[in-house]
mmJSON file of the N, C-alpha and C atoms, coordinates in Angstrom:
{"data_MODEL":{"atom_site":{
"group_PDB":["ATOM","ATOM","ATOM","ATOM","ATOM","ATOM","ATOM","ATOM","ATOM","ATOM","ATOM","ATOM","ATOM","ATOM","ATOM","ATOM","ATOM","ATOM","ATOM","ATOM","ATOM","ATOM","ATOM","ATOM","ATOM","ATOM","ATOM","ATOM","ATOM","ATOM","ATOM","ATOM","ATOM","ATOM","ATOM","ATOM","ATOM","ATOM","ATOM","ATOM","ATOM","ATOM","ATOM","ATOM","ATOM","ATOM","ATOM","ATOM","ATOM","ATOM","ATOM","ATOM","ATOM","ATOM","ATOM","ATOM","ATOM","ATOM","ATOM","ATOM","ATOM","ATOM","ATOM","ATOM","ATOM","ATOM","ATOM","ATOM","ATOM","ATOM","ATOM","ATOM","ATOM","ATOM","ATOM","ATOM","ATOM","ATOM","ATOM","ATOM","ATOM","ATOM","ATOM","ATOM","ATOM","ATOM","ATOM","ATOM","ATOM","ATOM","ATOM","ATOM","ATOM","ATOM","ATOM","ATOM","ATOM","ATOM","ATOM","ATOM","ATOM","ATOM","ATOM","ATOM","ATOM","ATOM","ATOM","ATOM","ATOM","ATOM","ATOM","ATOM","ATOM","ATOM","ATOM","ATOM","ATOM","ATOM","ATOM","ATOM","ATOM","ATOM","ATOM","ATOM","ATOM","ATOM","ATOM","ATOM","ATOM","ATOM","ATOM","ATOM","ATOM","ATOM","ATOM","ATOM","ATOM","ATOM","ATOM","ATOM","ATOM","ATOM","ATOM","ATOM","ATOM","ATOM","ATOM","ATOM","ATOM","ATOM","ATOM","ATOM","ATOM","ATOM","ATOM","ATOM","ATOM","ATOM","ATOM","ATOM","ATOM","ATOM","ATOM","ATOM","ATOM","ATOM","ATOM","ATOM","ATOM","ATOM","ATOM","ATOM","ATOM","ATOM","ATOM","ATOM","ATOM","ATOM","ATOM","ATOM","ATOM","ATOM","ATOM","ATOM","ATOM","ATOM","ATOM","ATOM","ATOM","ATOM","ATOM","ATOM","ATOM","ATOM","ATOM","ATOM","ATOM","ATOM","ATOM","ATOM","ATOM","ATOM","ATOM","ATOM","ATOM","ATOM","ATOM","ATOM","ATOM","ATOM","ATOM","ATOM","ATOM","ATOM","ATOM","ATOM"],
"id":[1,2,3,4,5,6,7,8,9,10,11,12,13,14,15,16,17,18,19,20,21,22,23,24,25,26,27,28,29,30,31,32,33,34,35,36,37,38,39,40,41,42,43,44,45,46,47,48,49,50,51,52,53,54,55,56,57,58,59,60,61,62,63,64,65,66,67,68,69,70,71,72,73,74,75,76,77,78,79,80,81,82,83,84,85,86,87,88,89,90,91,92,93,94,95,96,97,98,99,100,101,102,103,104,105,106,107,108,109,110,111,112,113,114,115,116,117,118,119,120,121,122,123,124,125,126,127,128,129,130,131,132,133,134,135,136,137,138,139,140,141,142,143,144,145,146,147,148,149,150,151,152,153,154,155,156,157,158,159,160,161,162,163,164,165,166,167,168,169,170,171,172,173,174,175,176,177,178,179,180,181,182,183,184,185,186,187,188,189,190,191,192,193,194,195,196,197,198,199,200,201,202,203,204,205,206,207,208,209,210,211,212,213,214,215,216],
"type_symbol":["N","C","C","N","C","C","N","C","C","N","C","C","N","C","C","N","C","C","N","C","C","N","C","C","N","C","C","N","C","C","N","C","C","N","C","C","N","C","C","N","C","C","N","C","C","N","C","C","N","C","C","N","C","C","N","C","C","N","C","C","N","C","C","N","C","C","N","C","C","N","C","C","N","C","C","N","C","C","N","C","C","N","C","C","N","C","C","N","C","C","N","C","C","N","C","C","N","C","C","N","C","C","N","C","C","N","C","C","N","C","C","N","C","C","N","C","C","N","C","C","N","C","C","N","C","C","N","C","C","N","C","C","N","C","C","N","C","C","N","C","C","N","C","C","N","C","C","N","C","C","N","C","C","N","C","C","N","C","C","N","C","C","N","C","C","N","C","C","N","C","C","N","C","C","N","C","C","N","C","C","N","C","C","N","C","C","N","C","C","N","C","C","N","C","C","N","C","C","N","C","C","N","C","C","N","C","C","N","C","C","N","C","C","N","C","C"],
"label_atom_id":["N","CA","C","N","CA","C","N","CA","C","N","CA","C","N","CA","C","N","CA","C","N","CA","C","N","CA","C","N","CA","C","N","CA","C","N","CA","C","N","CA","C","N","CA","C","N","CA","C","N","CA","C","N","CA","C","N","CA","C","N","CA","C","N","CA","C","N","CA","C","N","CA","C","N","CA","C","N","CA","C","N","CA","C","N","CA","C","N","CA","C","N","CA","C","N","CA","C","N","CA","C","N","CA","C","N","CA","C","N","CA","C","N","CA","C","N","CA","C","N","CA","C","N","CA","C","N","CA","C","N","CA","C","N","CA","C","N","CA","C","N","CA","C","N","CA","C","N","CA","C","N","CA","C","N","CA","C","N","CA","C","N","CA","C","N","CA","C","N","CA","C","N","CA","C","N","CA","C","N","CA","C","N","CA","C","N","CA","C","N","CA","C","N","CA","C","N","CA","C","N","CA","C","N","CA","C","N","CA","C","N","CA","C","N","CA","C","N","CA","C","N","CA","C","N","CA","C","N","CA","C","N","CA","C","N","CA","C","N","CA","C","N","CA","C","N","CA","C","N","CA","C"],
"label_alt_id":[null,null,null,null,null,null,null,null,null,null,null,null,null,null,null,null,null,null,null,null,null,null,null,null,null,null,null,null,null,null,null,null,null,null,null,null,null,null,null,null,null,null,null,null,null,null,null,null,null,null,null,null,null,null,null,null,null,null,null,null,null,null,null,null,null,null,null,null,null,null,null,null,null,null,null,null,null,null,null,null,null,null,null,null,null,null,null,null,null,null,null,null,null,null,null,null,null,null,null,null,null,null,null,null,null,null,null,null,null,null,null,null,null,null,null,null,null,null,null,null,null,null,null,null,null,null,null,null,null,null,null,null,null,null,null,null,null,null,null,null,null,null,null,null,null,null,null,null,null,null,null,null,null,null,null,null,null,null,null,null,null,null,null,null,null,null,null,null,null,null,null,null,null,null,null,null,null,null,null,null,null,null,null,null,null,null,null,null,null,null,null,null,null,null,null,null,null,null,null,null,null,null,null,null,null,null,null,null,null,null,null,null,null,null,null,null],
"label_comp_id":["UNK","UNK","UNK","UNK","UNK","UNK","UNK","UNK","UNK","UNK","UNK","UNK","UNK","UNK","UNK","UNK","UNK","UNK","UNK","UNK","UNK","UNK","UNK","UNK","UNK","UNK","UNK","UNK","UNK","UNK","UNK","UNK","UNK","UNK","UNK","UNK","UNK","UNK","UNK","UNK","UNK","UNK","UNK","UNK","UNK","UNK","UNK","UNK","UNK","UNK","UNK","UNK","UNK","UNK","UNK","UNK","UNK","UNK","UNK","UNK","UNK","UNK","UNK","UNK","UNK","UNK","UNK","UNK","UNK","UNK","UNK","UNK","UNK","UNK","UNK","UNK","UNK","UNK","UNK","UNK","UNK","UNK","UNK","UNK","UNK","UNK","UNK","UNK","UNK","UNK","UNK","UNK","UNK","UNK","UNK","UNK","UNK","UNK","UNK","UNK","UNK","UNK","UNK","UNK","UNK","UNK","UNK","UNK","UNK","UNK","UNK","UNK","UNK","UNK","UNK","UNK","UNK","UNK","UNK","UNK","UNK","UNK","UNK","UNK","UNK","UNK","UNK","UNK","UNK","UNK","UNK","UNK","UNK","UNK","UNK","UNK","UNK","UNK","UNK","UNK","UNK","UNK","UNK","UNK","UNK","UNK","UNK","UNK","UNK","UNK","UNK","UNK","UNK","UNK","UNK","UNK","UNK","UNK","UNK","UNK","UNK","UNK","UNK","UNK","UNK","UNK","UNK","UNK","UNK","UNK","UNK","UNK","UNK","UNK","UNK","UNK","UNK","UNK","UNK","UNK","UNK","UNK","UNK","UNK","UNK","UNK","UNK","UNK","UNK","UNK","UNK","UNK","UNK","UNK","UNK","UNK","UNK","UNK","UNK","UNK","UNK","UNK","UNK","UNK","UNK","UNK","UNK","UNK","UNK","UNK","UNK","UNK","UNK","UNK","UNK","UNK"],
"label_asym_id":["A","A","A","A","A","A","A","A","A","A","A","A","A","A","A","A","A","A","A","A","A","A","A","A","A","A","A","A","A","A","A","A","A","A","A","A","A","A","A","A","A","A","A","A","A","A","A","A","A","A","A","A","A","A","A","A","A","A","A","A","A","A","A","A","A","A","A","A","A","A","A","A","A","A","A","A","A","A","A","A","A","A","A","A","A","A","A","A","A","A","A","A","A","A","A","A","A","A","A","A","A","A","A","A","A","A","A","A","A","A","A","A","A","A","A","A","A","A","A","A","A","A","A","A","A","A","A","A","A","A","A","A","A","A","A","A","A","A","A","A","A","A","A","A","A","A","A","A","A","A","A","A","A","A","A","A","A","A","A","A","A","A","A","A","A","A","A","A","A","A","A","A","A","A","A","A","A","A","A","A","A","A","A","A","A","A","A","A","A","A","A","A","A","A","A","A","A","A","A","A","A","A","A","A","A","A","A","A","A","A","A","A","A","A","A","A"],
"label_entity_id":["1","1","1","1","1","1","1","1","1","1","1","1","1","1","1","1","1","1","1","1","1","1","1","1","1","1","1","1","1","1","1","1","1","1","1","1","1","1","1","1","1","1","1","1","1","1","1","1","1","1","1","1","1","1","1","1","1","1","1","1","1","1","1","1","1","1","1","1","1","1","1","1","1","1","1","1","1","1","1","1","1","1","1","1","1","1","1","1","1","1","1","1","1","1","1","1","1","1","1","1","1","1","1","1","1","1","1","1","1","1","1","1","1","1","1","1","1","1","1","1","1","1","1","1","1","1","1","1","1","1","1","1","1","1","1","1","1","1","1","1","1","1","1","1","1","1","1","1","1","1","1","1","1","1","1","1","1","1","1","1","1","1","1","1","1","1","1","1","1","1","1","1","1","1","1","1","1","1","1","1","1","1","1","1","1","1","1","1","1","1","1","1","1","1","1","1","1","1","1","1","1","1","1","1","1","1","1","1","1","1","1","1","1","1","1","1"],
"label_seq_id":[1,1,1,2,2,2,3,3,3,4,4,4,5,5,5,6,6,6,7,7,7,8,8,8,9,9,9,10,10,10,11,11,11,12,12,12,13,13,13,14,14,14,15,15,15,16,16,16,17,17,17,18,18,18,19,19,19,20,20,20,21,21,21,22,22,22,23,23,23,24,24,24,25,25,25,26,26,26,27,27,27,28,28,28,29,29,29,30,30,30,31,31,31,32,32,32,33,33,33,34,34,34,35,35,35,36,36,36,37,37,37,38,38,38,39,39,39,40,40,40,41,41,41,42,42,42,43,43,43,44,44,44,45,45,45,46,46,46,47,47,47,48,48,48,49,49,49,50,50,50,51,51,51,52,52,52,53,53,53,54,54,54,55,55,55,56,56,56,57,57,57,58,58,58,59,59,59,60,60,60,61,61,61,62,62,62,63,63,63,64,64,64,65,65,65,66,66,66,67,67,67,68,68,68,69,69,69,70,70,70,71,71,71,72,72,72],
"pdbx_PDB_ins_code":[null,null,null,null,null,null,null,null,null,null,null,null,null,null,null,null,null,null,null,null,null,null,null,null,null,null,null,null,null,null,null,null,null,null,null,null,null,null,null,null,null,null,null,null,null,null,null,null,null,null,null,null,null,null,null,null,null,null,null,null,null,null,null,null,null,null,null,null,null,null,null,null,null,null,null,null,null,null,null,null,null,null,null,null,null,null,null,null,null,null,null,null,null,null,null,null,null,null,null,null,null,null,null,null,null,null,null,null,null,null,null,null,null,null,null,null,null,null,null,null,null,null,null,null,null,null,null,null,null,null,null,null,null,null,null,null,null,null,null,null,null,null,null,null,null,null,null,null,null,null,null,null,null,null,null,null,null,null,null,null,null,null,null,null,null,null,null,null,null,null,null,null,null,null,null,null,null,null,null,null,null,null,null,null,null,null,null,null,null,null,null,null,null,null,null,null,null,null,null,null,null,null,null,null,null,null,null,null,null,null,null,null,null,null,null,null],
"Cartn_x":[-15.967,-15.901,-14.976,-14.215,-13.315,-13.492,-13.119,-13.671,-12.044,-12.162,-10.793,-10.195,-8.915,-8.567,-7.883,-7.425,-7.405,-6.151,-5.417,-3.804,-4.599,-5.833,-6.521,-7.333,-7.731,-8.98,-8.157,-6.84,-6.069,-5.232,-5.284,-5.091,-5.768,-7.151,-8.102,-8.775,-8.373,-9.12,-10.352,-10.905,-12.232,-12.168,-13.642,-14.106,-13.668,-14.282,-14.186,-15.444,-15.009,-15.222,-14.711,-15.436,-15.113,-14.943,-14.162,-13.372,-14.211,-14.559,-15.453,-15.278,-15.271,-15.734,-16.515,-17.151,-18.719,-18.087,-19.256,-18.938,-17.816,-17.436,-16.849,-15.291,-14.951,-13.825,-13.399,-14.228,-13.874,-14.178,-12.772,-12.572,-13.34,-13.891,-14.687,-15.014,-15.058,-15.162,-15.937,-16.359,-18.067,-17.224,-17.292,-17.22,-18.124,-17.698,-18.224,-17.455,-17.887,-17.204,-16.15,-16.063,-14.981,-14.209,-13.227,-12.851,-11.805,-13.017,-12.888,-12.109,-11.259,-10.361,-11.036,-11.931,-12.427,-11.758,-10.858,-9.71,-10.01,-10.104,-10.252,-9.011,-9.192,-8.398,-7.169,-6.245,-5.387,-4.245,-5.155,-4.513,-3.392,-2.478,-0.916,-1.549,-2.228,-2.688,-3.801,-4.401,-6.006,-5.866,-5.844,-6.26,-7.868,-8.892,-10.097,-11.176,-10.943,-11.841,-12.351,-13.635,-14.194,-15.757,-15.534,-17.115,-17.913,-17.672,-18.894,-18.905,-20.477,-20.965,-21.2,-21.209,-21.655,-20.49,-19.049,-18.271,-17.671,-17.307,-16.335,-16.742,-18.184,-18.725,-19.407,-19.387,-19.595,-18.581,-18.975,-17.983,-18.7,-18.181,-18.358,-17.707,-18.163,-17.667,-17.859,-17.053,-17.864,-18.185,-19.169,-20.002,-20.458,-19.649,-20.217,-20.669,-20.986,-22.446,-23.097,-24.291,-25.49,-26.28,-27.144,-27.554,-27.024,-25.986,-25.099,-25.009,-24.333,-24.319,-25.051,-26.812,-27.913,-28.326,-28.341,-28.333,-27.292,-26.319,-25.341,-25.775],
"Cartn_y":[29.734,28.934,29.64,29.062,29.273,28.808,29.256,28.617,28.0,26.54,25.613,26.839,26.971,27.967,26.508,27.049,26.569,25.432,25.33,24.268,23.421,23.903,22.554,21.54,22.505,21.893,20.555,21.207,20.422,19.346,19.1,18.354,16.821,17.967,16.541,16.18,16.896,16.686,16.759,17.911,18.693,19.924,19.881,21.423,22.561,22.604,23.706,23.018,23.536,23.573,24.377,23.797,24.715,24.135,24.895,24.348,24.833,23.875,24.598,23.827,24.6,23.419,23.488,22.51,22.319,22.877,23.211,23.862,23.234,22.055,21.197,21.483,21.864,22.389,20.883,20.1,19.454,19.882,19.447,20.39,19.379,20.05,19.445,19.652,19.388,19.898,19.475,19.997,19.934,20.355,20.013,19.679,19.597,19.93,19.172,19.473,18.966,18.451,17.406,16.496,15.178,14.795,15.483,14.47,13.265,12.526,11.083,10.181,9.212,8.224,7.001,6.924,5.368,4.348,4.541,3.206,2.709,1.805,1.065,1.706,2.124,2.745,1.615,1.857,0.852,1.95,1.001,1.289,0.717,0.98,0.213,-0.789,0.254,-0.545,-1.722,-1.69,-2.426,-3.1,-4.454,-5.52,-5.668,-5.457,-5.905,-4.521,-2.983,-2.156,-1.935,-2.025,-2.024,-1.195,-0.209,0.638,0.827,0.234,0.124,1.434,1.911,3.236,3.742,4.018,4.307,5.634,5.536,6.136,5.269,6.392,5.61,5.001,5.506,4.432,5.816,5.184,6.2,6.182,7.412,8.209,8.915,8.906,9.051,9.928,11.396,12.521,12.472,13.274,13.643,14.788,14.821,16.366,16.477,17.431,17.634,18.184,19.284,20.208,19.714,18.953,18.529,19.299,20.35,21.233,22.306,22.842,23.83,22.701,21.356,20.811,20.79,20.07,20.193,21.116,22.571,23.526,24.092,23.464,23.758,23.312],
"Cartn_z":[3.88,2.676,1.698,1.316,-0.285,-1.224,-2.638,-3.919,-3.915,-4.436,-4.83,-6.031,-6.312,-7.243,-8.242,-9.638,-10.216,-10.37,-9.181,-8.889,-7.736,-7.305,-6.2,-6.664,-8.017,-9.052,-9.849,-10.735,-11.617,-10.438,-9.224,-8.511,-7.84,-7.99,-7.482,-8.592,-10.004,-11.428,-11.235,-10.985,-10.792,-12.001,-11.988,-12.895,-11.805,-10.359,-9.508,-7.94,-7.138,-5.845,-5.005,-3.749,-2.464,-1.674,-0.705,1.112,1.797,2.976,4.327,5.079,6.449,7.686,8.493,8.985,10.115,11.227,12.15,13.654,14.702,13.848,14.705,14.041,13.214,12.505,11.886,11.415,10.062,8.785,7.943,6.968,5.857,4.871,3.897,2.074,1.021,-0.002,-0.763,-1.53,-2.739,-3.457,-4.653,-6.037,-7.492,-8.407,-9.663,-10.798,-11.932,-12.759,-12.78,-12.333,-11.997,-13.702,-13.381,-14.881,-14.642,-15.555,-15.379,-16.453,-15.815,-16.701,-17.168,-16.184,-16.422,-16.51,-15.72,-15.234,-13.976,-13.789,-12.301,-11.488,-10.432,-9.288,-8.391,-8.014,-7.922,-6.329,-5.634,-4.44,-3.89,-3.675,-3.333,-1.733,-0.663,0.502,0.864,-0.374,-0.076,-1.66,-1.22,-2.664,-3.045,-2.084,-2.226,-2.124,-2.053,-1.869,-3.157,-3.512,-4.654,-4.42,-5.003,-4.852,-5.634,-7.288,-8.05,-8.414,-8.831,-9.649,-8.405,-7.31,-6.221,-4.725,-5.624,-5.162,-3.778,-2.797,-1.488,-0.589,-0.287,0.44,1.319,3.077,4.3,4.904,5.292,5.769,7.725,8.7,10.005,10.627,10.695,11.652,12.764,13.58,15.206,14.687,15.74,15.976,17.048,18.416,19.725,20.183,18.962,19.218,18.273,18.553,17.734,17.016,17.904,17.515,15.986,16.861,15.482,14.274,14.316,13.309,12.631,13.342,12.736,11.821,12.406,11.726,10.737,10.451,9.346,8.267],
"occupancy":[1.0,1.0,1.0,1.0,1.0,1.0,1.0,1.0,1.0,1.0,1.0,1.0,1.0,1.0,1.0,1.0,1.0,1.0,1.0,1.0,1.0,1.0,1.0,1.0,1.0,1.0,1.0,1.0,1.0,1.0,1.0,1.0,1.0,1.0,1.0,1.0,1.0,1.0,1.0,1.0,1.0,1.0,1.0,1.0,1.0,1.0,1.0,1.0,1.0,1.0,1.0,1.0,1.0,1.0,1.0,1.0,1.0,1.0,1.0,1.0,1.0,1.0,1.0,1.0,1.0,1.0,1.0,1.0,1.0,1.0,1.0,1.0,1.0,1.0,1.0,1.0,1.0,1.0,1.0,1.0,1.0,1.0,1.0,1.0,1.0,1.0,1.0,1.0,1.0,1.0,1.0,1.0,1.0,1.0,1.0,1.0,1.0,1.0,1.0,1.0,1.0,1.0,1.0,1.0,1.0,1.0,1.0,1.0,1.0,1.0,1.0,1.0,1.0,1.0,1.0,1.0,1.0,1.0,1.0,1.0,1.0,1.0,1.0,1.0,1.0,1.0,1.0,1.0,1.0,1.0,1.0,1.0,1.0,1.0,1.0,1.0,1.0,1.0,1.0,1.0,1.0,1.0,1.0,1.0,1.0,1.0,1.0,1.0,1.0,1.0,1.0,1.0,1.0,1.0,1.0,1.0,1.0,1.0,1.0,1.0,1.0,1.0,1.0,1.0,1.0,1.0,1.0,1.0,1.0,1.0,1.0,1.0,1.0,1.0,1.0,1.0,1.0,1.0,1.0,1.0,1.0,1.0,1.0,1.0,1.0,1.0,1.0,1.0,1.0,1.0,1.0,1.0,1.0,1.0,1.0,1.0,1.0,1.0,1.0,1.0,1.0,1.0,1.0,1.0,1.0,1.0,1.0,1.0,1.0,1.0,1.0,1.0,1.0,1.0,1.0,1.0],
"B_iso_or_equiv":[0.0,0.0,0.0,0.0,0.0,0.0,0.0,0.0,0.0,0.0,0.0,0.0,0.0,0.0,0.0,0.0,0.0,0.0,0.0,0.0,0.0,0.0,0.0,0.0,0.0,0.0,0.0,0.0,0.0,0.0,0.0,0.0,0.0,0.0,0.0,0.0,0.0,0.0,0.0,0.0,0.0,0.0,0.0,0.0,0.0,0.0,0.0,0.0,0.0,0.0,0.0,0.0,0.0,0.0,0.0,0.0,0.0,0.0,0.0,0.0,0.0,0.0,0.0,0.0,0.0,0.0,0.0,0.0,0.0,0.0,0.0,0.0,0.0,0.0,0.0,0.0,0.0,0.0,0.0,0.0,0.0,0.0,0.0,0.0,0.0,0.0,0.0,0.0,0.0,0.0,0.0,0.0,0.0,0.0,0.0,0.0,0.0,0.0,0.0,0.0,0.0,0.0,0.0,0.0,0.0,0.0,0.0,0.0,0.0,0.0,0.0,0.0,0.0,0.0,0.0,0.0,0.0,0.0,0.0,0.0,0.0,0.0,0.0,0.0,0.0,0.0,0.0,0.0,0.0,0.0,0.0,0.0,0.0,0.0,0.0,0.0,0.0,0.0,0.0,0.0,0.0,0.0,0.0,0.0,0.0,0.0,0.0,0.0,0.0,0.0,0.0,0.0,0.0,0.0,0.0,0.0,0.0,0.0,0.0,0.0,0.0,0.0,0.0,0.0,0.0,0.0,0.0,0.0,0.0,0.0,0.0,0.0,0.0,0.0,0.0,0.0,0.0,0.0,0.0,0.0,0.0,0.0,0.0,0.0,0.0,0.0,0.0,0.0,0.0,0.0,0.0,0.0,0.0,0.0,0.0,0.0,0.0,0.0,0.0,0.0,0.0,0.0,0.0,0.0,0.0,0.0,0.0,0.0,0.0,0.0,0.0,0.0,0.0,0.0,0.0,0.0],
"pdbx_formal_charge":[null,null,null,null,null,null,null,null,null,null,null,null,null,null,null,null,null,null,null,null,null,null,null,null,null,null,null,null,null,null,null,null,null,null,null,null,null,null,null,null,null,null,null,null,null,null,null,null,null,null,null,null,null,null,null,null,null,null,null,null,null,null,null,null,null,null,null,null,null,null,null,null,null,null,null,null,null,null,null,null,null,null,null,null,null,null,null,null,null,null,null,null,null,null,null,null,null,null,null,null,null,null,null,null,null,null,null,null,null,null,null,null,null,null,null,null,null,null,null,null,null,null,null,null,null,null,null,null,null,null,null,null,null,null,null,null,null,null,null,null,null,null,null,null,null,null,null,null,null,null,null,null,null,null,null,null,null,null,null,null,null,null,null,null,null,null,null,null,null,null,null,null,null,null,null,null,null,null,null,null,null,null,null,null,null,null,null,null,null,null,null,null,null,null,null,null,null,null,null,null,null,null,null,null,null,null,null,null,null,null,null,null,null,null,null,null],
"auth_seq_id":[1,1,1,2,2,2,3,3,3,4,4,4,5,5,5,6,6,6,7,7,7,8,8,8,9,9,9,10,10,10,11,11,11,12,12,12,13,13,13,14,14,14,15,15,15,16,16,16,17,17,17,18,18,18,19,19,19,20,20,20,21,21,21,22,22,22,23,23,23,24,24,24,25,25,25,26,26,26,27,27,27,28,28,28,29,29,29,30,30,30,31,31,31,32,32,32,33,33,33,34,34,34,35,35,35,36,36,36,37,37,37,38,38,38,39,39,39,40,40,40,41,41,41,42,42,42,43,43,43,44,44,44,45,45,45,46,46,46,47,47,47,48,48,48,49,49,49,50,50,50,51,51,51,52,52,52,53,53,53,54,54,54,55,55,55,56,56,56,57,57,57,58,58,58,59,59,59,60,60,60,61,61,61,62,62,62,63,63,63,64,64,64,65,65,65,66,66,66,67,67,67,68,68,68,69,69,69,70,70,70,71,71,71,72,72,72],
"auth_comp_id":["UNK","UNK","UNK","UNK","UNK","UNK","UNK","UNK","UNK","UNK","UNK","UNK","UNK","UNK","UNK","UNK","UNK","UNK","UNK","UNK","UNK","UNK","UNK","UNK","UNK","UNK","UNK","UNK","UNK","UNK","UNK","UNK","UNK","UNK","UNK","UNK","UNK","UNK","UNK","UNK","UNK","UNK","UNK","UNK","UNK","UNK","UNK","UNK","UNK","UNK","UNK","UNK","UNK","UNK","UNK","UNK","UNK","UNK","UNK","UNK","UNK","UNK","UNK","UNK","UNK","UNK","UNK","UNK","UNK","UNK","UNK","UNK","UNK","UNK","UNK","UNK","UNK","UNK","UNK","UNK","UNK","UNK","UNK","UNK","UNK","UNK","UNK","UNK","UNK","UNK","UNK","UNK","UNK","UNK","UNK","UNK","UNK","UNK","UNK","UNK","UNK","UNK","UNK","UNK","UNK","UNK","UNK","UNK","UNK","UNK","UNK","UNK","UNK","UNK","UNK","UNK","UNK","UNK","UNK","UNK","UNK","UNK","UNK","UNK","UNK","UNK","UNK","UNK","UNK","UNK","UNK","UNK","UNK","UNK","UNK","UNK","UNK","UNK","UNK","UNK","UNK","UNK","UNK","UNK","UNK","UNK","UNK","UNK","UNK","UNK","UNK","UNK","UNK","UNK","UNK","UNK","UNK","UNK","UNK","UNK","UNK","UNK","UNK","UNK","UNK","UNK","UNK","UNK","UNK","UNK","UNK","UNK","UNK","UNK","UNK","UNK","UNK","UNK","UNK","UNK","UNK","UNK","UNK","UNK","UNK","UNK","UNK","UNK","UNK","UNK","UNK","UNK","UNK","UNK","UNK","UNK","UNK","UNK","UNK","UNK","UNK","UNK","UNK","UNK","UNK","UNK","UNK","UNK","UNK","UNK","UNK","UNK","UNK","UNK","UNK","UNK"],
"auth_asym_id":["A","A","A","A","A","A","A","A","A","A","A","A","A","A","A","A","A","A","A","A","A","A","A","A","A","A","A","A","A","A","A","A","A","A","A","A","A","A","A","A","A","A","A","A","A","A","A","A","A","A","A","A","A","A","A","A","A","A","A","A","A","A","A","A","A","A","A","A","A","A","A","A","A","A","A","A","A","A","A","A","A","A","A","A","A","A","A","A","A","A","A","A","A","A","A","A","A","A","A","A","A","A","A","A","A","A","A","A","A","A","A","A","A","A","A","A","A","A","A","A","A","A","A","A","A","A","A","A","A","A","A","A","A","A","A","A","A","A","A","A","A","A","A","A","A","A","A","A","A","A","A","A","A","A","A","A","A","A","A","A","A","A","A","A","A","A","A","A","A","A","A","A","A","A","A","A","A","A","A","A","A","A","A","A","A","A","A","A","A","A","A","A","A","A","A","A","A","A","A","A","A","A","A","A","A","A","A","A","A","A","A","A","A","A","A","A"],
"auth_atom_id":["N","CA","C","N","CA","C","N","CA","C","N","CA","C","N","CA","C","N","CA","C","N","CA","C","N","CA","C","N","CA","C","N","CA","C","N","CA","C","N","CA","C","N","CA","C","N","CA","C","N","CA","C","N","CA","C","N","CA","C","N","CA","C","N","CA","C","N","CA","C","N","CA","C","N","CA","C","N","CA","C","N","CA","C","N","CA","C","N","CA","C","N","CA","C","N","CA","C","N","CA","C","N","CA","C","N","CA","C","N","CA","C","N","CA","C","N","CA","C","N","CA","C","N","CA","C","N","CA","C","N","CA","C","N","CA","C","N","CA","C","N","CA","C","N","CA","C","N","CA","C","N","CA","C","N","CA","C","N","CA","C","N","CA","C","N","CA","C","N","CA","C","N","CA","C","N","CA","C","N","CA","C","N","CA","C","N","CA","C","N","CA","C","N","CA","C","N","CA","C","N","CA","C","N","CA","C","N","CA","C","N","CA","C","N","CA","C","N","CA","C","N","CA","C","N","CA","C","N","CA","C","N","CA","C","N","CA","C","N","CA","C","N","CA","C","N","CA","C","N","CA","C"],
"pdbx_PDB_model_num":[1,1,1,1,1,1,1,1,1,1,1,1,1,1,1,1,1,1,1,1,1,1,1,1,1,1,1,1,1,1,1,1,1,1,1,1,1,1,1,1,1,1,1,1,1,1,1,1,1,1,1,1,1,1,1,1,1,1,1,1,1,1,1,1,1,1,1,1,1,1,1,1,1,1,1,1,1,1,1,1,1,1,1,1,1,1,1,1,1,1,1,1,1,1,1,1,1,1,1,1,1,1,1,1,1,1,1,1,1,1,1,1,1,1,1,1,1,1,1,1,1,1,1,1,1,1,1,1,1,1,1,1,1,1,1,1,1,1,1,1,1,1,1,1,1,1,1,1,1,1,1,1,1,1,1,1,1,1,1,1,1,1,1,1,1,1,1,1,1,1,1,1,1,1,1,1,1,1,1,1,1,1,1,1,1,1,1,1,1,1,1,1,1,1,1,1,1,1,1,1,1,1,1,1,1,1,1,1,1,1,1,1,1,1,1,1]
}}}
């Protein structure tokens, strides 16, 4: 695990986070502080994705060791 340094933070407009990845070597990040515009999001590819107060939705990894995952 790595802590996001402060050009990864002012990128994804975060307070601070961290990089890690599961046994399966997907890469992943936790967060907080989100600073927020409160502008509706405006995707050039998708006219209709809309997620409400609720964020992106789900999301579907593999994992082909079950076990280790489990335990991560």
């Amino acid at each position: 695990m790595r802590a996001l340094d402060a050009g990864d933070c002012t990128e994804r407009r975060i307070t601070g986070g961290a990089a890690f990845e599961d046994p399966a070597g997907n890469h992943f990040e936790a967060f907080y502080g989100p600073v927020l515009s409160h502008r509706p999001a405006v995707l050039p590819t998708v006219s209709s994705f809309v997620t409400g107060d609720q964020g992106m939705g789900h999301v579907i990894v593999t994992a082909p060791d079950g076990p280790a995952t489990f335990s991560f």
